[in-house]
C-alpha positions in Angstrom: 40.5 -60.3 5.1 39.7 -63.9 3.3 36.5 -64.2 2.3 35.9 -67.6 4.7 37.2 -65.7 7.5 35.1 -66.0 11.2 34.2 -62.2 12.2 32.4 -63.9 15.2 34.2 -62.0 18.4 35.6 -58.8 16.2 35.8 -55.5 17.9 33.5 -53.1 17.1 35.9 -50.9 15.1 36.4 -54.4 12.9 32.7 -54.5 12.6 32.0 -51.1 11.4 34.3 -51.7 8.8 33.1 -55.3 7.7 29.5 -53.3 7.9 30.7 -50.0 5.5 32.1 -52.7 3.0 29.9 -55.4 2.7 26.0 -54.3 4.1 23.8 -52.8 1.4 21.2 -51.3 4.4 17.3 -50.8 3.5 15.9 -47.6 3.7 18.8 -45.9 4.8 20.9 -43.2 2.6 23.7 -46.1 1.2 26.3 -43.1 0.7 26.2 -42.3 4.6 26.3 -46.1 5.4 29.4 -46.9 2.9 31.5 -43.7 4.2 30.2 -43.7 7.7 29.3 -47.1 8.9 26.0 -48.1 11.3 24.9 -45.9 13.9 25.1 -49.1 16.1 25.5 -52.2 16.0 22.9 -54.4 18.3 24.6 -57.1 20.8 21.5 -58.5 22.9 18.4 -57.3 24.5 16.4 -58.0 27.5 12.8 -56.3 28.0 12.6 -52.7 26.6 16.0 -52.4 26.7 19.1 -53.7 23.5 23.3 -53.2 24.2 25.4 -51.9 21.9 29.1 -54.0 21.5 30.2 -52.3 24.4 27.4 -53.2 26.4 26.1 -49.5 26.9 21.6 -49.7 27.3 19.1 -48.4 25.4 15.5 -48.1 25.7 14.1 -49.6 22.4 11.4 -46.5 22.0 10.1 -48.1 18.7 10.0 -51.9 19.7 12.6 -51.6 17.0 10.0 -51.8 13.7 6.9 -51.5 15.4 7.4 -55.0 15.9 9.1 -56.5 18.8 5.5 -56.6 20.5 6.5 -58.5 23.6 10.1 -57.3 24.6 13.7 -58.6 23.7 15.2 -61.6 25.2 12.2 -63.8 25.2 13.8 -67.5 25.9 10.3 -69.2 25.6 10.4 -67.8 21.9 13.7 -69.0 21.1 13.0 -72.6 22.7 10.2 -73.0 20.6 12.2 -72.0 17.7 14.8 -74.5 19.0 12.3 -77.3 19.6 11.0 -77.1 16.5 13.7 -76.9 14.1 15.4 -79.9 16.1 12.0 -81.4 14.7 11.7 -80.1 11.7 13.2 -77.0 10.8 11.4 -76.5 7.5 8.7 -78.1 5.2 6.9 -76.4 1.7 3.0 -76.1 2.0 3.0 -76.1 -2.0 0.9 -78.9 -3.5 -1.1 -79.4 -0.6 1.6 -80.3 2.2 0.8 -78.6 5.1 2.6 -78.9 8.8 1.3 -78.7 12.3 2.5 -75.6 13.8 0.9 -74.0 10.5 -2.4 -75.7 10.7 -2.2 -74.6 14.6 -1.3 -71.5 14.1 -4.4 -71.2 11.4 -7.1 -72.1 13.2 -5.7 -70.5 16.3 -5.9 -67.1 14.0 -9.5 -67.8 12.8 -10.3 -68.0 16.8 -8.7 -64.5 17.5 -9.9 -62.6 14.4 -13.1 -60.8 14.3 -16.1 -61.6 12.5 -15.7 -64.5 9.7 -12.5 -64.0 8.9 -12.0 -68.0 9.4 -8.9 -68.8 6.9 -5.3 -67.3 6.2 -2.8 -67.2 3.7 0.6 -67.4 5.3 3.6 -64.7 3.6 7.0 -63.6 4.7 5.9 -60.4 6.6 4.2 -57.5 5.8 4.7 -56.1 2.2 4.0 -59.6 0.9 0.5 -59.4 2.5 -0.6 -56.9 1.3 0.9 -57.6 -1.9 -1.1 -61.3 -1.8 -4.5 -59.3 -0.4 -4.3 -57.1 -3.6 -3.9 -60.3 -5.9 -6.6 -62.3 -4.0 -8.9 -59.3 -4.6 -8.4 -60.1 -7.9 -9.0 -63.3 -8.4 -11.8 -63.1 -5.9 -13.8 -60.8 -8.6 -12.5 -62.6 -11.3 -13.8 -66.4 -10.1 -17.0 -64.1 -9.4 -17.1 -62.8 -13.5 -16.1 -59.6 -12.8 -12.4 -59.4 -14.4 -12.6 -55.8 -14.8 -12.5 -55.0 -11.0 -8.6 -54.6 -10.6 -8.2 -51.1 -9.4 -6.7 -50.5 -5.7 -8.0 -47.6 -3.9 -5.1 -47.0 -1.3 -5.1 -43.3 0.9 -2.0 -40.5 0.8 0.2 -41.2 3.7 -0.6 -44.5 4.1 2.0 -47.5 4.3 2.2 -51.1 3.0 5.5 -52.2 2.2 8.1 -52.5 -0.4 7.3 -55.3 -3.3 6.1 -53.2 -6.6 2.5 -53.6 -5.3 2.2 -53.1 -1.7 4.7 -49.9 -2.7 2.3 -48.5 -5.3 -0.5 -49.0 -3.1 1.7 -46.7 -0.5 0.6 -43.2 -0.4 4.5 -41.8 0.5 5.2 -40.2 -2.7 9.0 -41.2 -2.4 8.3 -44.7 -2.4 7.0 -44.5 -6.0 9.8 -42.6 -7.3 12.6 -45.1 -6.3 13.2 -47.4 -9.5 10.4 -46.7 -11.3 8.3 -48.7 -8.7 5.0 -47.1 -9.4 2.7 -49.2 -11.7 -0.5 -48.6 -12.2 -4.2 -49.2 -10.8 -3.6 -48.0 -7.8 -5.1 -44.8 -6.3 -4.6 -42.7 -3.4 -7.2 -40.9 -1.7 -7.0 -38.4 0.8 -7.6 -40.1 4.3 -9.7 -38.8 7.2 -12.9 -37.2 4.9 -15.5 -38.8 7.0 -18.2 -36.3 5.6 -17.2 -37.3 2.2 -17.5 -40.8 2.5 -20.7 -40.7 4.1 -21.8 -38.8 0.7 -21.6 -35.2 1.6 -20.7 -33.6 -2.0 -20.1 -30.3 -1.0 -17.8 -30.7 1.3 -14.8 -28.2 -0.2 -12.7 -31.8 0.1 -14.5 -33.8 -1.3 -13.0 -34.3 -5.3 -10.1 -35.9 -3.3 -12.4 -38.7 -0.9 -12.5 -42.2 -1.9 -16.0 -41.8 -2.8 -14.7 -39.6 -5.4 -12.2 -41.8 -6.7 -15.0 -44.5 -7.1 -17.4 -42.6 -8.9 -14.5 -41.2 -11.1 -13.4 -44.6 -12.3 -16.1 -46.7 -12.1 -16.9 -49.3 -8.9 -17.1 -52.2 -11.3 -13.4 -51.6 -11.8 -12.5 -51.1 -8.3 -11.2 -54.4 -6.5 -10.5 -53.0 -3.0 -9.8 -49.9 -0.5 -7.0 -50.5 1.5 -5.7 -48.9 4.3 -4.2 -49.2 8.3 -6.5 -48.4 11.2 -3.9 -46.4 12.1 -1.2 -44.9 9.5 1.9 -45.8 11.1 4.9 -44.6 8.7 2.9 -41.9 7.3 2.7 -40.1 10.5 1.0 -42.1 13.7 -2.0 -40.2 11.7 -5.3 -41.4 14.1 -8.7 -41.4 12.4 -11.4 -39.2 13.2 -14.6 -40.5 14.6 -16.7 -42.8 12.9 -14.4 -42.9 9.6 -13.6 -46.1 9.7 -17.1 -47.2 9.5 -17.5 -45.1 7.1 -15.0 -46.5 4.6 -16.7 -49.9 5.7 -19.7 -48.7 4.6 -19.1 -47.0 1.4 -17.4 -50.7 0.3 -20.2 -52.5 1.1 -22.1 -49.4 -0.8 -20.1 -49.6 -4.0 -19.4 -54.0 -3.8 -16.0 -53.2 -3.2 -13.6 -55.0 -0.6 -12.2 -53.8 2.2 -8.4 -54.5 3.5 -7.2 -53.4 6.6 -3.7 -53.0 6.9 -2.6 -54.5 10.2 0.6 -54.9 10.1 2.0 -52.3 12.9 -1.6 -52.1 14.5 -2.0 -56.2 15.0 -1.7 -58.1 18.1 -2.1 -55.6 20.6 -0.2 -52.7 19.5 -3.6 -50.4 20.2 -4.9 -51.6 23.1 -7.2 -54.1 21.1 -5.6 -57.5 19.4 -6.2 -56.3 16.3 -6.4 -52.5 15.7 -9.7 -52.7 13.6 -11.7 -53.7 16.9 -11.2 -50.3 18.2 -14.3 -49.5 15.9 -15.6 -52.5 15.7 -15.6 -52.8 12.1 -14.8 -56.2 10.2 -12.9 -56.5 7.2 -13.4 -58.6 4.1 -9.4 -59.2 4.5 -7.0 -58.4 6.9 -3.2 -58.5 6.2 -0.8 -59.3 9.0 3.0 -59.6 10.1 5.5 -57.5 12.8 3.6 -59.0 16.3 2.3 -62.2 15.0 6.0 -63.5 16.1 7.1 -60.1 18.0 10.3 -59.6 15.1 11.2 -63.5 16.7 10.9 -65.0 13.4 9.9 -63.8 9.4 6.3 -64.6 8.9 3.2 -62.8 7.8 -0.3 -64.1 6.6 -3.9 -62.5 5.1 -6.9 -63.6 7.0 -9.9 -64.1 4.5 -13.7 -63.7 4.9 -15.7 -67.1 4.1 -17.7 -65.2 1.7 -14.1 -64.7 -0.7 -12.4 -68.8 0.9 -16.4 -70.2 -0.7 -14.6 -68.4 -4.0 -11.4 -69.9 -3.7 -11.8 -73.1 -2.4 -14.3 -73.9 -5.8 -11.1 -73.0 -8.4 -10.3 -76.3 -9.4 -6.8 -75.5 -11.0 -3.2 -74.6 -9.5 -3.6 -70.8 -7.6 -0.3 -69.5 -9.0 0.6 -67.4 -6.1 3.0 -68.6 -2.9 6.3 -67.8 -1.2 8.6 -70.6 -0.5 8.3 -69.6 3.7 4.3 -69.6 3.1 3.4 -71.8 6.5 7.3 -71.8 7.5 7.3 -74.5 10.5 9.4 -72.8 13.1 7.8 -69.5 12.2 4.6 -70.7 12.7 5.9 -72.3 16.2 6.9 -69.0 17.4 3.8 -67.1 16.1 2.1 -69.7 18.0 4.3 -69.5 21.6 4.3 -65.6 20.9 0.5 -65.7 20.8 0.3 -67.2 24.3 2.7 -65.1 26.2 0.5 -62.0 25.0 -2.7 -63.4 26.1 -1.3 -65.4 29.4 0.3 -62.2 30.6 -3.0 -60.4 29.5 -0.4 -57.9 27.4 -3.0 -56.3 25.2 -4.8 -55.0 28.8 -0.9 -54.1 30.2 -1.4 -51.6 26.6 -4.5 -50.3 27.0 -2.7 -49.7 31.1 0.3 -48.1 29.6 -1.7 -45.8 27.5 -3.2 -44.0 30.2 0.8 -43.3 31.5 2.3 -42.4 27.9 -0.7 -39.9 27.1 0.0 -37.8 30.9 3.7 -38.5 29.8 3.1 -36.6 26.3 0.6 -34.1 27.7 3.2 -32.9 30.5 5.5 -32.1 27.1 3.2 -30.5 25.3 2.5 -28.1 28.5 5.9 -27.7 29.1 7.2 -26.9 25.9 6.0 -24.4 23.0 7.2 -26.5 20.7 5.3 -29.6 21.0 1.8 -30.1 19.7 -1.0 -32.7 18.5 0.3 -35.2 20.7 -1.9 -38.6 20.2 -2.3 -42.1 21.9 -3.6 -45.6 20.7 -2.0 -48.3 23.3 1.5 -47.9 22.7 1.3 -46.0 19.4 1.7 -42.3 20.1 3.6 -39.7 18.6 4.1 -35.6 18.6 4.5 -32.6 16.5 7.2 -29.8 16.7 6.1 -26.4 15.9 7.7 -23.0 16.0 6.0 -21.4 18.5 6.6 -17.9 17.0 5.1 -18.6 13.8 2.8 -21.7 14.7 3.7 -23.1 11.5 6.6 -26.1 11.3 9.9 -25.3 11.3 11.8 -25.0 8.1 13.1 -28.4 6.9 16.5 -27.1 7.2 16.4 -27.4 11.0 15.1 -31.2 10.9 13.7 -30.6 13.8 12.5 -34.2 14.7 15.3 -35.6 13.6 17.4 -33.0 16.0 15.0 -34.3 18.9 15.5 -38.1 17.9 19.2 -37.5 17.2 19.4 -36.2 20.8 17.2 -38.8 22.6 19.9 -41.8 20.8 22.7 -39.5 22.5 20.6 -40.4 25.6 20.0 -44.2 25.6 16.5 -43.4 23.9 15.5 -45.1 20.5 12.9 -43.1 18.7 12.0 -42.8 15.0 11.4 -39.3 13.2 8.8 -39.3 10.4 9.6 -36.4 7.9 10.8 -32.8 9.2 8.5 -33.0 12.5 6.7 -35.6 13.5 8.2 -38.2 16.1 7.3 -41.8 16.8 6.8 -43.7 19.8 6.1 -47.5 20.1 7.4 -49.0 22.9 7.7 -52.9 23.7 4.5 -54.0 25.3 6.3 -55.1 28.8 7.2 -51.4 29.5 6.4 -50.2 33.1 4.7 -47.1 34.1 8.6 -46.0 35.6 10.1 -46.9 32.3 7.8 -44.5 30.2 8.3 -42.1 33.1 12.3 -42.4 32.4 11.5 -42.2 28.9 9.1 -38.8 28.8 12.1 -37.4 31.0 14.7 -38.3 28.1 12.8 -36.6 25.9 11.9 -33.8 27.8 15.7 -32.9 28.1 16.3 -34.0 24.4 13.7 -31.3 23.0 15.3 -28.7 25.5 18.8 -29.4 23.6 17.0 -28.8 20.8 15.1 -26.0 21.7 18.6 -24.3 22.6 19.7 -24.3 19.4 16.9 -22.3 18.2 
């Protein structure tokens, strides 16, 4: 096939093959891809629900990436998108220039945000937040005299993206083994020790605490703790009570700053607009991306207290740190539209709704079936455990047990993501009805029978 030749209209079979030769996929095994082409290939979607080529629906379990927030098919999006770029499609915010769907979108961000986080730095998406929180940290204690404080304190099984930093500051161990991406200063702590944070040393833990990473290397070389209200990737992993305020406490204890990590939990996906409200704690930054635009358009940003802006906004030469999309126009125009369907449709209360539903849903499994356990709920961020019942221990990796149940919910029309050997993830578009999630428990119902009849 020529190089310049339209593949617009192919058949699927034509597509498969364009895919297998030509699409380098991200995390995804590249071997399996080459010989054996995507899984599926997306046409259109509408609501909870994406086509394949042949038109055949599936509920969209995951909101794709944690991240379609308000459902597929959104024209009000795309004419914003439209209206804009007929405008003007793109402008750089380097050397000052600046654009009114970004200033908008700004100060519309410092209204939403809790406490005084009043300004933002506008990125790509995620891992580029984090990885621009980690460098403000810096330079924040740096304009302040205190250079040394560069460490990151991040916590095991946490997530926050792919550049070199945000992937270092990831507590997955496979991330850092991929091309050498590890580098160092960063730390990983294990999450969840609320004793330990609050300063109870003889808790049989607590060597592995953040509080024991901090006295260990020193808090005037620690920069920041970072970490998701929720661990998404990791697991769906739910803190315990009263840890979060913990960690917010031993920061202010030690002078250190505290990120949250907001990226799946923001705009909604808990049942609060930002996840961090569920414990009404306020962080010194907060990185952002996914639901700011719903997955309508690339764009991510870092709100910032005024205690670390007073900082900034007194450096009197160039800040040498910004991404050619920082404040992108038409991404900032569907942030903003995005923004008002979720609080004109009052989504974040249809979440906290729709929790109720998907927590019976999940308990019904869990009585039903030996094999599920630990289900948990925050909004639409749930997920469940599969244990073999005779041994009450996991089952052996070689079963893949979630990845069975997942594998079987796709063969229904059900989009779910497995997270290691047996944990499975739910994360529905925040438009789903109490009947969808009703079709959806049923789906997998039947899909961890299939898989219990293999046993």
């Amino acid at each position: 096939m020529a190089k310049d030749q339209q593949v617009m209209g192919s058949t699927t079979d034509e597509l498969v093959e364009l895919d297998k030769r030509h699409f380098i996929h991200p995390t995804s095994s590249p071997k399996a891809a080459a010989e054996e082409g995507p899984g599926i290939i997306f046409s259109e979607g509408n609501g909870i629900y994406v086509n394949n080529m042949e038109g055949e629906a599936y509920i969209d379990g995951m909101s794709m990436l944690w991240n379609v927030n308000v459902g597929h098919g959104q024209k009000e999006l795309a004419d914003a998108a439209s209206e804009q770029m007929m405008k003007m499609a793109y402008s750089s915010a380097f050397k000052g220039f600046s654009n009114e769907p970004a200033i908008k979108l700004a100060e519309k961000l410092a209204s939403m945000a809790p406490g005084d986080l009043n300004s933002v730095f506008f990125t790509s998406g995620g891992s580029e937040s984090n990885d621009t929180a980690f460098k403000l940290s810096r330079f924040y204690w740096e304009l302040k005299g205190q250079p040394n404080k560069k460490k990151i304190i991040g916590t095991k099984a946490g997530y926050h993206g792919v550049t070199q930093a945000s992937q270092s500051a990831t507590g997955i161990p496979a991330t850092h083994t991929f091309a050498g991406s590890n580098i160092k200063g960063f730390f990983h702590a294990t999450p969840h020790l609320t004793n330990c944070e609050l300063g109870d040393t003889t808790d049989p833990d607590y060597e592995h605490s953040i509080r024991a990473l901090i006295e260990q290397e020193g808090a005037d070389t620690i920069s920041a703790v970072v970490m998701e209200p929720v661990q998404g990737a990791g697991g769906v992993n739910m803190p315990p009570e009263g840890y979060i305020e913990a960690v917010r406490k031993l920061c202010d204890e030690f002078n250190i700053l505290f990120i949250a990590d907001e990226v799946i939990c923001g705009f909604g996906r808990t049942g609060k607009m930002f996840g961090v409200e569920n414990w009404n704690v306020i962080p010194d930054m907060m990185c952002m991306a996914k639901g700011i635009t719903s997955g309508y358009s690339q764009l991510g940003g870092v709100m910032i207290s005024d205690k670390i802006r007073e900082y900034i906004i007194g450096y009197e030469n160039v800040m040498s740190h910004g991404f050619t999309y920082s404040g992108h126009p038409t991404a900032c125009a569907v942030a903003l539209k995005n923004i008002e369907i979720i609080e004109r449709e009052n989504l974040v209360s249809h979440v906290k709704d729709m929790e109720d539903e998907l927590r019976k849903g999940l308990a019904y499994l869990e009585e039903k079936h030996d094999t599920v356990r630990n289900c948990r709920t925050l909004g639409l961020l749930a997920a469940f455990e599969l244990y073999n019942p005779d041994t009450g221990e996991t089952f052996d990796s070689s079963l893949q047990a979630a990845a069975s149940v997942v594998n079987a919910c796709f063969d229904r029309k059900l989009i779910l993501r497995n997270i290691g050997d047996y944990k499975v993830a739910i994360a529905p578009p925040f438009v789903i009805t109490q009947e969808e999630i009703k079709k959806m428990i049923n789906i997998i119902d039947e899909s961890i029978t299939a898989f219990e009849n293999t046993l």
